[in-house]
CHARMM internal coordinates of N, CA and C (Angstrom, degrees):
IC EDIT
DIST 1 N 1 CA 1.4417
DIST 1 CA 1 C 1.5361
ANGL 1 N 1 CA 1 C 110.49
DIST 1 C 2 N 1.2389
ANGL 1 CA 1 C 2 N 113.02
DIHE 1 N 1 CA 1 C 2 N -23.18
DIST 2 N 2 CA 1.6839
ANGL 1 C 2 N 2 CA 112.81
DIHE 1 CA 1 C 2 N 2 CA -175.85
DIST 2 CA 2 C 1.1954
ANGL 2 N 2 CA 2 C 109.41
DIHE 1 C 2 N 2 CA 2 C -68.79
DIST 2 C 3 N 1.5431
ANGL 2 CA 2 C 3 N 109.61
DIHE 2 N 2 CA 2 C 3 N -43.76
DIST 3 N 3 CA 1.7431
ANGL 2 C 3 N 3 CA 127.19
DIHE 2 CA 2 C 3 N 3 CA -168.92
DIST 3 CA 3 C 1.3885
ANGL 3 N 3 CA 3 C 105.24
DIHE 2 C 3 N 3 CA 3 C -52.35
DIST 3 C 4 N 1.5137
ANGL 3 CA 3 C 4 N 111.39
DIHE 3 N 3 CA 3 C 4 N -42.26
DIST 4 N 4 CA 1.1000
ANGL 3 C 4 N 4 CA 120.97
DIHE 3 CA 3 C 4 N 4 CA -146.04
DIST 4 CA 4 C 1.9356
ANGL 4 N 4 CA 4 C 91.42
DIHE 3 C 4 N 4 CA 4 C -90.55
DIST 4 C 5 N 1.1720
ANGL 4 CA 4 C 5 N 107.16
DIHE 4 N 4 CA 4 C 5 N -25.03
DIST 5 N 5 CA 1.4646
ANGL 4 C 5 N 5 CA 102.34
DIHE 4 CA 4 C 5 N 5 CA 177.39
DIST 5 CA 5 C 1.5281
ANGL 5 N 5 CA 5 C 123.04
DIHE 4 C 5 N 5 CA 5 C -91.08
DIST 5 C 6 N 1.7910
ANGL 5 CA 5 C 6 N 99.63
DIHE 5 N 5 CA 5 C 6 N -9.16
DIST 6 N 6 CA 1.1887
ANGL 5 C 6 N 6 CA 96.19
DIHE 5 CA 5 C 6 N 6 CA 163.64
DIST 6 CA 6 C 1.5551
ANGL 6 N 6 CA 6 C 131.48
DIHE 5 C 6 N 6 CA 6 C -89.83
DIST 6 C 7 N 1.2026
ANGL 6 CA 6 C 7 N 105.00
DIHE 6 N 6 CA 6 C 7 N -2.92
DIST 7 N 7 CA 1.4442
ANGL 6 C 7 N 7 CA 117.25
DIHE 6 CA 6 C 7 N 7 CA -157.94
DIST 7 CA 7 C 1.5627
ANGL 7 N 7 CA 7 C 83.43
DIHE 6 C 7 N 7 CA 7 C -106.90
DIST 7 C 8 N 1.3059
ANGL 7 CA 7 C 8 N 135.53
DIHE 7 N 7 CA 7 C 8 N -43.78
DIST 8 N 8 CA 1.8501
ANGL 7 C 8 N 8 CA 129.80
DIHE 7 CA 7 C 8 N 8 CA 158.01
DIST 8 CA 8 C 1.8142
ANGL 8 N 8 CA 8 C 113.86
DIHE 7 C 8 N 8 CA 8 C -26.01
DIST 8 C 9 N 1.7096
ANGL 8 CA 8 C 9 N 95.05
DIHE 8 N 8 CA 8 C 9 N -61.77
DIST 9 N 9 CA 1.6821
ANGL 8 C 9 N 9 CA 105.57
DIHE 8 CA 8 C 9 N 9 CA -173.10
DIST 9 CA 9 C 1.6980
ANGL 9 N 9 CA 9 C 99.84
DIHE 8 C 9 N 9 CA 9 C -76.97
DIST 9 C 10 N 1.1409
ANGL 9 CA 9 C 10 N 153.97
DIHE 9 N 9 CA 9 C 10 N -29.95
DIST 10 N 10 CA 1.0396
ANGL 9 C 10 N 10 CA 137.03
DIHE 9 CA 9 C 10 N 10 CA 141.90
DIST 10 CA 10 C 1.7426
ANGL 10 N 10 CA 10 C 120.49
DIHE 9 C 10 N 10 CA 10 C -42.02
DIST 10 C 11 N 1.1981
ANGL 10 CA 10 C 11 N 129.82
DIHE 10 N 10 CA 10 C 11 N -30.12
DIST 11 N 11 CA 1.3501
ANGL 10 C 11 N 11 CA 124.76
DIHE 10 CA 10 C 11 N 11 CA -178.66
DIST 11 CA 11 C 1.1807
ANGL 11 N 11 CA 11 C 91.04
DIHE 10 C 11 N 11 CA 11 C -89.29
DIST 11 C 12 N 0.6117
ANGL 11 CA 11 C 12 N 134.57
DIHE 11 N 11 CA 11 C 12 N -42.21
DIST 12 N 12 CA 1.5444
ANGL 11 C 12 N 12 CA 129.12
DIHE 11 CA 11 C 12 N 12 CA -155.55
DIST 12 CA 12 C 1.6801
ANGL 12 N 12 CA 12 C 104.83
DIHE 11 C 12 N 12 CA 12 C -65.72
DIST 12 C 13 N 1.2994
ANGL 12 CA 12 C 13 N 108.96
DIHE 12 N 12 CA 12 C 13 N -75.53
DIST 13 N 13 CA 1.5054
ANGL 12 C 13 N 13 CA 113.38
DIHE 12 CA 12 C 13 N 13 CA 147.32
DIST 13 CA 13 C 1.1462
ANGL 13 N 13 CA 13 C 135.69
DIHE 12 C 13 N 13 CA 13 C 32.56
DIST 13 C 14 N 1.6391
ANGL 13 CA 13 C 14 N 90.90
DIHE 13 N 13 CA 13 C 14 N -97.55
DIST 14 N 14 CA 1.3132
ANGL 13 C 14 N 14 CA 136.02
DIHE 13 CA 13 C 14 N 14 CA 162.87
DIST 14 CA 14 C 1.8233
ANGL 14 N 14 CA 14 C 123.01
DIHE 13 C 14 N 14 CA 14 C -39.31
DIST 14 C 15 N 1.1640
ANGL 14 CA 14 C 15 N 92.20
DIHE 14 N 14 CA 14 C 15 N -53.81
DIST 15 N 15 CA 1.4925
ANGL 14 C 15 N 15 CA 103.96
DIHE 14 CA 14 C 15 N 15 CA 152.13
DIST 15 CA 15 C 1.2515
ANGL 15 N 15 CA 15 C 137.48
DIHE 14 C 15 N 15 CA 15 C -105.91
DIST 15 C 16 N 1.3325
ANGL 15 CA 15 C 16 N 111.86
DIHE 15 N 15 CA 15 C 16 N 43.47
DIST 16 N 16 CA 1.5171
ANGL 15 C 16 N 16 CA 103.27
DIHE 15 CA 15 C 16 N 16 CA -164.20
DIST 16 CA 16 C 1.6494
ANGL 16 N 16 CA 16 C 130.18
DIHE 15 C 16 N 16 CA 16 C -91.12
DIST 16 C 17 N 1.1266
ANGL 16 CA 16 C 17 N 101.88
DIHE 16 N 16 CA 16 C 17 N -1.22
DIST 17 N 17 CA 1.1918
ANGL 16 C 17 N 17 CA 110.49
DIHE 16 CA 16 C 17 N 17 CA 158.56
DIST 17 CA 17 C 2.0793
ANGL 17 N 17 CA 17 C 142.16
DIHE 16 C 17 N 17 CA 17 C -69.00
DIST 17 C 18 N 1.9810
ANGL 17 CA 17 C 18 N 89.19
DIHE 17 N 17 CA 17 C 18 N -41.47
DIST 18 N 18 CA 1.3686
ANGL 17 C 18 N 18 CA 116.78
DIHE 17 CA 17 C 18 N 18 CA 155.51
DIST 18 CA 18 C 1.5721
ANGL 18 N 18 CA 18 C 128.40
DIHE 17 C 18 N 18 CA 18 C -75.13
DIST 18 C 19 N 1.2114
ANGL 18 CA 18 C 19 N 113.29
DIHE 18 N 18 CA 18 C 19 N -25.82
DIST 19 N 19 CA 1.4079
ANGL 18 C 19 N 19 CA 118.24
DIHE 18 CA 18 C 19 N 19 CA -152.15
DIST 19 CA 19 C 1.8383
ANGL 19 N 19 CA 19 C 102.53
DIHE 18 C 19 N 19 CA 19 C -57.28
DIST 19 C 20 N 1.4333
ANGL 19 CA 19 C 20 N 99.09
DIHE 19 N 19 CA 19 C 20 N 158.97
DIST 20 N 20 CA 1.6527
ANGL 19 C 20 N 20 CA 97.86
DIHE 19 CA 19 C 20 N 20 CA 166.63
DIST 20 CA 20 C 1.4998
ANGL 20 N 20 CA 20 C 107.37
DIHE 19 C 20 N 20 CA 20 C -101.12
DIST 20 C 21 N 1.2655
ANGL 20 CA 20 C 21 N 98.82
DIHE 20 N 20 CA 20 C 21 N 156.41
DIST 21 N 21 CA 1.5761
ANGL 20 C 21 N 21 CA 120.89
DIHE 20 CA 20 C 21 N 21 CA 171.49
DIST 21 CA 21 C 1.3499
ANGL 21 N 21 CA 21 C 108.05
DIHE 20 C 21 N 21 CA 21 C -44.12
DIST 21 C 22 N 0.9442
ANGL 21 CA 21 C 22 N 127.93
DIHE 21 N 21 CA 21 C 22 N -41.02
DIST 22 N 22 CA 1.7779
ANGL 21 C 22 N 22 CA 118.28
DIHE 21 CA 21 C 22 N 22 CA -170.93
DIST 22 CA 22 C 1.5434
ANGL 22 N 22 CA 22 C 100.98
DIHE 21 C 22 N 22 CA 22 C -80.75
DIST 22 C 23 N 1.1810
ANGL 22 CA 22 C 23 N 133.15
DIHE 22 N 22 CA 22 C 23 N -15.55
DIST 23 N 23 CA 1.8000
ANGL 22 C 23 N 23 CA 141.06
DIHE 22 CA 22 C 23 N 23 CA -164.06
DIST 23 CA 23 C 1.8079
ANGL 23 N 23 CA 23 C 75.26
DIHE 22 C 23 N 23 CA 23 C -84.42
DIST 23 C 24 N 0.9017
ANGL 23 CA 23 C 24 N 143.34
DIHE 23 N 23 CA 23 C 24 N -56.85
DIST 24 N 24 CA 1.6276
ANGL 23 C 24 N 24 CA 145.44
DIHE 23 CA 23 C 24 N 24 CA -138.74
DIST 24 CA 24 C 1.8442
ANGL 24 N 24 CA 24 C 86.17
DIHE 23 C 24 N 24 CA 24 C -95.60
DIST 24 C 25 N 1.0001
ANGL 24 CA 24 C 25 N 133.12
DIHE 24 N 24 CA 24 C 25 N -59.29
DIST 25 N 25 CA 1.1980
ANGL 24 C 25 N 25 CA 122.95
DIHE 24 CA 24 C 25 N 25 CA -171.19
DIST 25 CA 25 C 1.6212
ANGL 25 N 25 CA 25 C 113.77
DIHE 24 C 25 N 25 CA 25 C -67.58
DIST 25 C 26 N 1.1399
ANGL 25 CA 25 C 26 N 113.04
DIHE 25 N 25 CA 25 C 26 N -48.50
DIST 26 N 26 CA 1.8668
ANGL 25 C 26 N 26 CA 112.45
DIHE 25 CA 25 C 26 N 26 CA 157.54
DIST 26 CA 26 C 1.3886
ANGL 26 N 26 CA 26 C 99.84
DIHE 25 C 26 N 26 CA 26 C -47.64
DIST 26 C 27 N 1.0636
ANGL 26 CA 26 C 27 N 142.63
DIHE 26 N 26 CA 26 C 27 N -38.15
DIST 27 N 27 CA 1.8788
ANGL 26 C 27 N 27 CA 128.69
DIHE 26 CA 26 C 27 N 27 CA 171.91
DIST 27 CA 27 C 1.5589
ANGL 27 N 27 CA 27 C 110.49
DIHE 26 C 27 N 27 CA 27 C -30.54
DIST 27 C 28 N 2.1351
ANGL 27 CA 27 C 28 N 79.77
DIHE 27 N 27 CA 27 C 28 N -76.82
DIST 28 N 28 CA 1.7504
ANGL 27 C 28 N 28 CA 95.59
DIHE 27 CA 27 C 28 N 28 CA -166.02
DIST 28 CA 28 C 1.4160
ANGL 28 N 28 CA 28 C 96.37
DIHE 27 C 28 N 28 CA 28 C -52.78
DIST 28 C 29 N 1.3983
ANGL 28 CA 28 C 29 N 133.95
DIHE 28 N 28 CA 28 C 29 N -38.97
DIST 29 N 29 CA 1.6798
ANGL 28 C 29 N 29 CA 104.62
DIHE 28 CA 28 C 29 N 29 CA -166.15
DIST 29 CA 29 C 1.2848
ANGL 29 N 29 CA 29 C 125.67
DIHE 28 C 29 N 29 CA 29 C -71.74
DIST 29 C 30 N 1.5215
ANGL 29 CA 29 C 30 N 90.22
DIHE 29 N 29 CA 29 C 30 N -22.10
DIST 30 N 30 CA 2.1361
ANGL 29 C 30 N 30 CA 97.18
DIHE 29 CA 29 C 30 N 30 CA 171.58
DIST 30 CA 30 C 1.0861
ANGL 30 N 30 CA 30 C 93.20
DIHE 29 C 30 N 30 CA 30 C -54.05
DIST 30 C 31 N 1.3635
ANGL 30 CA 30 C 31 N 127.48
DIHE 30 N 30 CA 30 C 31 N -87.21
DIST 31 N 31 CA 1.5808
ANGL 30 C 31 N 31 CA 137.70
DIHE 30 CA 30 C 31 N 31 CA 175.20
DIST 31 CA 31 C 1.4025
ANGL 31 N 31 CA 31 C 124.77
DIHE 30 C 31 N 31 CA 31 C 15.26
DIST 31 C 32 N 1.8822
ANGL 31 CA 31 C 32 N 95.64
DIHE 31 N 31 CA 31 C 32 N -65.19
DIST 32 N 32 CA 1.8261
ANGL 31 C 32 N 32 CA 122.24
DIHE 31 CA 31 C 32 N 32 CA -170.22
DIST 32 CA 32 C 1.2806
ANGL 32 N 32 CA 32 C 87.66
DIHE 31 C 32 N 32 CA 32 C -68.98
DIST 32 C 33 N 1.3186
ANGL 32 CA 32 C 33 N 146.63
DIHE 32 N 32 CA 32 C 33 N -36.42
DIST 33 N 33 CA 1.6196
ANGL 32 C 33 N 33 CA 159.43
DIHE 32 CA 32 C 33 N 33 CA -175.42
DIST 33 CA 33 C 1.4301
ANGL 33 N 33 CA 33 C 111.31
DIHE 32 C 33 N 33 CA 33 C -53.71
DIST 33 C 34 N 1.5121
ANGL 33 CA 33 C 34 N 106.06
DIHE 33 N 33 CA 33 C 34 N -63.08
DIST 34 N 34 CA 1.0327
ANGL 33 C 34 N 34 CA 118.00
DIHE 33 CA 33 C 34 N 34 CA -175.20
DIST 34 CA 34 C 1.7003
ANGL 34 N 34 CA 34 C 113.75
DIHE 33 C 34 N 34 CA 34 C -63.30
DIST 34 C 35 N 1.2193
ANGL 34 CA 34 C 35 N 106.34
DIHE 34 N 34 CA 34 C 35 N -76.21
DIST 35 N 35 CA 1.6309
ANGL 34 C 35 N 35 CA 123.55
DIHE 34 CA 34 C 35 N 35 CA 153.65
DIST 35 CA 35 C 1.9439
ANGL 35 N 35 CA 35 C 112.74
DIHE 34 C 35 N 35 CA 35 C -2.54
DIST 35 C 36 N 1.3752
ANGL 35 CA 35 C 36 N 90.93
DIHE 35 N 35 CA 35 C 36 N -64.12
DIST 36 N 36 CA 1.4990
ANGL 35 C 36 N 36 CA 101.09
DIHE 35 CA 35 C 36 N 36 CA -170.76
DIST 36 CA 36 C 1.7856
ANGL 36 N 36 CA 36 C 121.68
DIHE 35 C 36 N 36 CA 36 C -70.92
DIST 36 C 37 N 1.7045
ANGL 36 CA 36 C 37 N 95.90
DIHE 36 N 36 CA 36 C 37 N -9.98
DIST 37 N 37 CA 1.4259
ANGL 36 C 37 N 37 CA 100.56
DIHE 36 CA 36 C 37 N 37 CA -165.68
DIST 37 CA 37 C 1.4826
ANGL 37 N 37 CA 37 C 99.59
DIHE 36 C 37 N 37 CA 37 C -103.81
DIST 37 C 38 N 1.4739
ANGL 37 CA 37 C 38 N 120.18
DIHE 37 N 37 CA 37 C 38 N 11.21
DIST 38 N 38 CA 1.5678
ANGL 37 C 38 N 38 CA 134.20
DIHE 37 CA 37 C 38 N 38 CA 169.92
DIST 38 CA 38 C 1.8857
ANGL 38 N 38 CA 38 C 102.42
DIHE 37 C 38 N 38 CA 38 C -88.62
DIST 38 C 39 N 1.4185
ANGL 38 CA 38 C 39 N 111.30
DIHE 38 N 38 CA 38 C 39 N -22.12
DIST 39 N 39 CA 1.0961
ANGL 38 C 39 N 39 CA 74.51
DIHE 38 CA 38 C 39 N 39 CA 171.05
DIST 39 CA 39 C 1.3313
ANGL 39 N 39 CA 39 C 126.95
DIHE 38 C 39 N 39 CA 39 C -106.24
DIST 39 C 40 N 1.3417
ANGL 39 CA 39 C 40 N 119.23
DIHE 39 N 39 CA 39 C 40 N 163.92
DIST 40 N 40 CA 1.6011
ANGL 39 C 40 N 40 CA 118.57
DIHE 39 CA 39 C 40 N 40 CA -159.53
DIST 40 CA 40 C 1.8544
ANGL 40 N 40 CA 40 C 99.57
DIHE 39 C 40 N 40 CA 40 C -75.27
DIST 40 C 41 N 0.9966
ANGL 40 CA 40 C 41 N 136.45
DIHE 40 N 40 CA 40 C 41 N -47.92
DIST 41 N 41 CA 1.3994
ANGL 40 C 41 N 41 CA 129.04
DIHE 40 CA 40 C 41 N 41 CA -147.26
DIST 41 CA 41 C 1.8309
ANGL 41 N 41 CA 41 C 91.29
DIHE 40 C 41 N 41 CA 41 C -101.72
DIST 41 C 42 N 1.4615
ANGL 41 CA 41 C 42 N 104.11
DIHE 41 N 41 CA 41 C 42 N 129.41
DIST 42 N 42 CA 1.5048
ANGL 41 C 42 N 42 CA 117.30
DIHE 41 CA 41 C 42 N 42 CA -165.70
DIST 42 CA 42 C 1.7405
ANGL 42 N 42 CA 42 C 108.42
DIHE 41 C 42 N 42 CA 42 C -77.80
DIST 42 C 43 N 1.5289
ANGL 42 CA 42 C 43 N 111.48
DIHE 42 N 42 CA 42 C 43 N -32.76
DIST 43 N 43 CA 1.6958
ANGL 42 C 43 N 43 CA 90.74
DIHE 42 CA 42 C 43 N 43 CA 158.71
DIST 43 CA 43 C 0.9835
ANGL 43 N 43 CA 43 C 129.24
DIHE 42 C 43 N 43 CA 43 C -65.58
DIST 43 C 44 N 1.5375
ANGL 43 CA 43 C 44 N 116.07
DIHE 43 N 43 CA 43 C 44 N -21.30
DIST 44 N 44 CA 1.8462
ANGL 43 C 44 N 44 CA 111.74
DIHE 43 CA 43 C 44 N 44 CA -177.04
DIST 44 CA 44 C 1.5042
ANGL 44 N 44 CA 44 C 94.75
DIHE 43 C 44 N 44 CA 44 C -77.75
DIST 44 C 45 N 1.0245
ANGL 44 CA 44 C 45 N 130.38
DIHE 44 N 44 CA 44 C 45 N -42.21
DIST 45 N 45 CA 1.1608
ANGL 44 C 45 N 45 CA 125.13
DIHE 44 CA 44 C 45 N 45 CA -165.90
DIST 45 CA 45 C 1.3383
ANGL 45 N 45 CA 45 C 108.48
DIHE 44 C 45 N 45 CA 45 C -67.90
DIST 45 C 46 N 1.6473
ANGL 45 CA 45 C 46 N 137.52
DIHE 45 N 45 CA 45 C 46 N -37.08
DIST 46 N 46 CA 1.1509
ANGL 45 C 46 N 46 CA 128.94
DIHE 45 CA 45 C 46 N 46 CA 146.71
DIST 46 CA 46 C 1.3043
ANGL 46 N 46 CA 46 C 124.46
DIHE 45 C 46 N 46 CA 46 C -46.61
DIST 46 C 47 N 1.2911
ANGL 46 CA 46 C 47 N 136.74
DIHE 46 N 46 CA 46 C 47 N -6.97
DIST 47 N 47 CA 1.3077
ANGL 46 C 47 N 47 CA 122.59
DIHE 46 CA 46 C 47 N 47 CA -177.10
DIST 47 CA 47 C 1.4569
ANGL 47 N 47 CA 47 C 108.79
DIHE 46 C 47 N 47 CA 47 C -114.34
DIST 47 C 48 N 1.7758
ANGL 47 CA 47 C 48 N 99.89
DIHE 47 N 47 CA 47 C 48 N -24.46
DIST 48 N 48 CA 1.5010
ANGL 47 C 48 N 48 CA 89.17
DIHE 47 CA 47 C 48 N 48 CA 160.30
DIST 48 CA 48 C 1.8547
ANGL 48 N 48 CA 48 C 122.27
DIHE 47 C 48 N 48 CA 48 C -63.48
DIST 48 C 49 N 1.1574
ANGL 48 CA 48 C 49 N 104.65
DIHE 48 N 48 CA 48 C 49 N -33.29
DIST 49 N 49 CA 1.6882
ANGL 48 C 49 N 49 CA 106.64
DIHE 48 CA 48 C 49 N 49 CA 175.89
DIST 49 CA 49 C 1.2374
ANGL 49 N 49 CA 49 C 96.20
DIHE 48 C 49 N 49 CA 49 C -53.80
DIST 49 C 50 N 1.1891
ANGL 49 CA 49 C 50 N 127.02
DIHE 49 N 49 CA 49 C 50 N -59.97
DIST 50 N 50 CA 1.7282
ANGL 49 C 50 N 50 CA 120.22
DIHE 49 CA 49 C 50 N 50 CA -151.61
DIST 50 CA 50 C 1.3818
ANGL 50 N 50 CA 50 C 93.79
DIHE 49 C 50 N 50 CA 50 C -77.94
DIST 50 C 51 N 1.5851
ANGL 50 CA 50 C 51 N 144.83
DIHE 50 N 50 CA 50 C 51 N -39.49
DIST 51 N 51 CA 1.5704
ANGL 50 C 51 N 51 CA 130.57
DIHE 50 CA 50 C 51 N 51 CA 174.20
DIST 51 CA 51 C 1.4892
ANGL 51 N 51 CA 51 C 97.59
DIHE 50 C 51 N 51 CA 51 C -63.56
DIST 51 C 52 N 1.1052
ANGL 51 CA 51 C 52 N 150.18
DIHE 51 N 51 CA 51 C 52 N -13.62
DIST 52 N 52 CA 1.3365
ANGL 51 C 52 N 52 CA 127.58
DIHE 51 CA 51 C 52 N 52 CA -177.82
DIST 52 CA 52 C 1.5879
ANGL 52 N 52 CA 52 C 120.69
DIHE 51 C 52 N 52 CA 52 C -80.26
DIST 52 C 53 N 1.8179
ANGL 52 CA 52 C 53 N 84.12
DIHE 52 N 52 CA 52 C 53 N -47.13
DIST 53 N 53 CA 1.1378
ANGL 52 C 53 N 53 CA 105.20
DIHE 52 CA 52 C 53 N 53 CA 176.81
DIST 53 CA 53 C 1.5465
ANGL 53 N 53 CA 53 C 137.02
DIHE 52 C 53 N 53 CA 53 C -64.57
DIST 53 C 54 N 1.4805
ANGL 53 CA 53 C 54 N 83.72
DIHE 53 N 53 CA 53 C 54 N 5.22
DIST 54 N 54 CA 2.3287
ANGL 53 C 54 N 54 CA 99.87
DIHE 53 CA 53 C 54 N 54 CA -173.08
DIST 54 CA 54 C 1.5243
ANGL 54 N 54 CA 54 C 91.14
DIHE 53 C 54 N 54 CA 54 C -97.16
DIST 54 C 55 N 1.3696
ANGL 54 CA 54 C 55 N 99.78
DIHE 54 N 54 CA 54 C 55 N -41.64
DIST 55 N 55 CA 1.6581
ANGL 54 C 55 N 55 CA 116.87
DIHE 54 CA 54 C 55 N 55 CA -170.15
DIST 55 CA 55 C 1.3549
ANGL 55 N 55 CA 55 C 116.75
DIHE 54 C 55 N 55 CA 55 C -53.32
DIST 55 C 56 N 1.8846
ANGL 55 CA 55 C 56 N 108.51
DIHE 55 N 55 CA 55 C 56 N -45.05
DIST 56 N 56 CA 1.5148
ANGL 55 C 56 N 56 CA 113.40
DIHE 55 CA 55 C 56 N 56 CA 172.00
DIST 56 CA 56 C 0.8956
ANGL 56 N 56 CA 56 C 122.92
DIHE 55 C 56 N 56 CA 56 C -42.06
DIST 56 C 57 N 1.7276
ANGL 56 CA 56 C 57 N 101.01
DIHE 56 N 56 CA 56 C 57 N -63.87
DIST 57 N 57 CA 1.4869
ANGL 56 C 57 N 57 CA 130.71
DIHE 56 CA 56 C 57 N 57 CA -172.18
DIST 57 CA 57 C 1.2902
ANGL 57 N 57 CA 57 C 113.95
DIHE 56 C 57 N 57 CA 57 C -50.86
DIST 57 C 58 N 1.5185
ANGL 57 CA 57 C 58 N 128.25
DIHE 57 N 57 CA 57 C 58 N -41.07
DIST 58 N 58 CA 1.0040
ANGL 57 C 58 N 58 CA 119.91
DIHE 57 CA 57 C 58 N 58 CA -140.49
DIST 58 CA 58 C 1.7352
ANGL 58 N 58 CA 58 C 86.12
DIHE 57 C 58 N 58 CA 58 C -111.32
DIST 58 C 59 N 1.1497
ANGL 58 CA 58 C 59 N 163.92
DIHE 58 N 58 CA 58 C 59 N -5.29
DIST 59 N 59 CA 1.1608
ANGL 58 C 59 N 59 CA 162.24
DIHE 58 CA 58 C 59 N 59 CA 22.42
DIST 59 CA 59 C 1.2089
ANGL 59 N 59 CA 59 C 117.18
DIHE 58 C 59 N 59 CA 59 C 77.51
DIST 59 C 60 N 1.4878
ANGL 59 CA 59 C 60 N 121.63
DIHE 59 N 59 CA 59 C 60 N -63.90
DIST 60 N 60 CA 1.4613
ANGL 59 C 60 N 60 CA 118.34
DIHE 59 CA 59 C 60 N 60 CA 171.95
DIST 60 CA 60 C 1.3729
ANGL 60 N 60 CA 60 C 106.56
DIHE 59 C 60 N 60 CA 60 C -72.96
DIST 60 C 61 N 1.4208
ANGL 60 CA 60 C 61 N 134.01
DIHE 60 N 60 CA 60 C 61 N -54.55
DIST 61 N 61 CA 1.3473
ANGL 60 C 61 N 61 CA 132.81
DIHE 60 CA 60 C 61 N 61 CA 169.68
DIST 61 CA 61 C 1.8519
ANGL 61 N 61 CA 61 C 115.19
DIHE 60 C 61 N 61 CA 61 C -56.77
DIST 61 C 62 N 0.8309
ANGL 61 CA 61 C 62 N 120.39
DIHE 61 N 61 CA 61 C 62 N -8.87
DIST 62 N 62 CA 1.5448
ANGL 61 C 62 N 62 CA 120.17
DIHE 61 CA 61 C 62 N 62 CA 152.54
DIST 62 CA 62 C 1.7207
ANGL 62 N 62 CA 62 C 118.94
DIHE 61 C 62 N 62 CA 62 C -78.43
DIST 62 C 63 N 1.1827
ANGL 62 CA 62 C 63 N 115.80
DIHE 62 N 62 CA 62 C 63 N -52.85
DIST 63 N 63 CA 1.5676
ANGL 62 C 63 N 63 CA 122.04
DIHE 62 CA 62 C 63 N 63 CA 161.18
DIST 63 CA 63 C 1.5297
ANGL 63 N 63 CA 63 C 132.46
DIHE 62 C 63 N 63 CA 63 C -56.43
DIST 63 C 64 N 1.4638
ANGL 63 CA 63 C 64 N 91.13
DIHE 63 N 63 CA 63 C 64 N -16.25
DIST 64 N 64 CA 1.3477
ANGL 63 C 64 N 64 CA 102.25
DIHE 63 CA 63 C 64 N 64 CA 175.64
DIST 64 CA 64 C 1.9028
ANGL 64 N 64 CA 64 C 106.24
DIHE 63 C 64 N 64 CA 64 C -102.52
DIST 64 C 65 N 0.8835
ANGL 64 CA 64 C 65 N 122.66
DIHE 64 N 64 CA 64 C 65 N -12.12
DIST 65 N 65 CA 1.3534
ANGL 64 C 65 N 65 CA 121.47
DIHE 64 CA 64 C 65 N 65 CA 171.69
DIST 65 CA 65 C 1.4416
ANGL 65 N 65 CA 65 C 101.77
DIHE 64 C 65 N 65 CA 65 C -88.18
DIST 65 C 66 N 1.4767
ANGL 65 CA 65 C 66 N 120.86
DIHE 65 N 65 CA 65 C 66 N -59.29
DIST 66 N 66 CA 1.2778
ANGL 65 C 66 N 66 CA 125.94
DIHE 65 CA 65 C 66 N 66 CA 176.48
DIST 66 CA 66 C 1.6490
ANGL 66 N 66 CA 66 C 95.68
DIHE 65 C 66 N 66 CA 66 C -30.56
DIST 66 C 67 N 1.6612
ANGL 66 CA 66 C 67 N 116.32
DIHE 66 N 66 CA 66 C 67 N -78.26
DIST 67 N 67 CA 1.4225
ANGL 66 C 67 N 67 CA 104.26
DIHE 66 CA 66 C 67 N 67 CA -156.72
DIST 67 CA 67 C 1.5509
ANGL 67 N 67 CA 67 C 105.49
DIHE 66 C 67 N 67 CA 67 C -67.12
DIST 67 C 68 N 1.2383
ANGL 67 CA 67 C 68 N 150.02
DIHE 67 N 67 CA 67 C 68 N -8.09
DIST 68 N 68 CA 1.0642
ANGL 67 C 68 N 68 CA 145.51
DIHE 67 CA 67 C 68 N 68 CA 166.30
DIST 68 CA 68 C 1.8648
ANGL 68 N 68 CA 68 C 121.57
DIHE 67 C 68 N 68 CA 68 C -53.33
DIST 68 C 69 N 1.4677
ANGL 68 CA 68 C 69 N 98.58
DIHE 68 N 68 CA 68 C 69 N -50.89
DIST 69 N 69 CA 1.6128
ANGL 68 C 69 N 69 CA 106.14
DIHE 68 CA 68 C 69 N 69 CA 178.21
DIST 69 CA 69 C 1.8786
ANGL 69 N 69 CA 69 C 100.84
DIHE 68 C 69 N 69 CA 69 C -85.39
DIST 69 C 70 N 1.2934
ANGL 69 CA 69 C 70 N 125.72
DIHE 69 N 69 CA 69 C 70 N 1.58
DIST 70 N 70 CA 1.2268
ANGL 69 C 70 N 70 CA 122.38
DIHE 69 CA 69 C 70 N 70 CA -177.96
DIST 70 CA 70 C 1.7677
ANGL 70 N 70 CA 70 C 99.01
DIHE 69 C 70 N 70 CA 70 C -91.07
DIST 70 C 71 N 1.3149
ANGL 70 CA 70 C 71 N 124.02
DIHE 70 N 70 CA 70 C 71 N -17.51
DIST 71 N 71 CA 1.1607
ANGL 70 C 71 N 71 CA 125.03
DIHE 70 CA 70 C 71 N 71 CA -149.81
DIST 71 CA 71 C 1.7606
ANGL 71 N 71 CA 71 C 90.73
DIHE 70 C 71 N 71 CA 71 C -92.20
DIST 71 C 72 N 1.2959
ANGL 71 CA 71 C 72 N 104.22
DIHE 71 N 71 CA 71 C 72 N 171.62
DIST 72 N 72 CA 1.5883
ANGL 71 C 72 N 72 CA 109.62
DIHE 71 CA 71 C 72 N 72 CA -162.29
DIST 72 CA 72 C 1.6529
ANGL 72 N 72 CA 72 C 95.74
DIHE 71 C 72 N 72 CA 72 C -89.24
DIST 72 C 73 N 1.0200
ANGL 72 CA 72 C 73 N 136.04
DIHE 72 N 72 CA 72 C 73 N 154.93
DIST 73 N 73 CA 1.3572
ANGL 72 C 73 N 73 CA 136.95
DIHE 72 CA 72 C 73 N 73 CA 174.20
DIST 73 CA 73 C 1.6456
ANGL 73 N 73 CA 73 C 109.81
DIHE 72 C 73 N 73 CA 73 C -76.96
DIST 73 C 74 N 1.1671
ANGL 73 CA 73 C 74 N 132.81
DIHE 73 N 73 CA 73 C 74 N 138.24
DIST 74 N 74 CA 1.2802
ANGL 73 C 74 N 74 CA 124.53
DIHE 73 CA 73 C 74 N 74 CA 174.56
DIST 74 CA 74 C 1.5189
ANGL 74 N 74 CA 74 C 117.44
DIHE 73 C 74 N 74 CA 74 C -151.20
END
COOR INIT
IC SEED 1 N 1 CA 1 C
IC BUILD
């Protein structure tokens, strides 16, 4: 799972100027993946997935309202 998150933050990188929004959010979830598999006891570690995972969610749909009322009316 590390490889696989390192070889993400290397792409990512690499393109980081082009990249799309969903390439960057598949990051953080490798990440929340990685993160979560440090801890030893497997319910915490399920609950860290599911707190991460409210956090994503709820995060992109905040940025996405934000840029919505930021946008010019037309």
């Amino acid at each position: 799972m590390v490889l696989v998150l390192i070889v993400l933050i290397a792409a990512n990188y690499y393109d980081r100027l082009l990249i799309d929004n969903h390439k960057k959010l598949l990051t953080y979830w490798v990440l929340a993946f990685v993160l979560a598999s440090l801890v030893p006891d497997e319910s915490s570690r399920d609950r860290v997935l599911s707190i991460n995972g409210r956090i994503l969610l709820g995060l992109c749909f905040l940025f996405a309202v934000i840029a919505k009322l930021m946008s010019p009316i037309t």
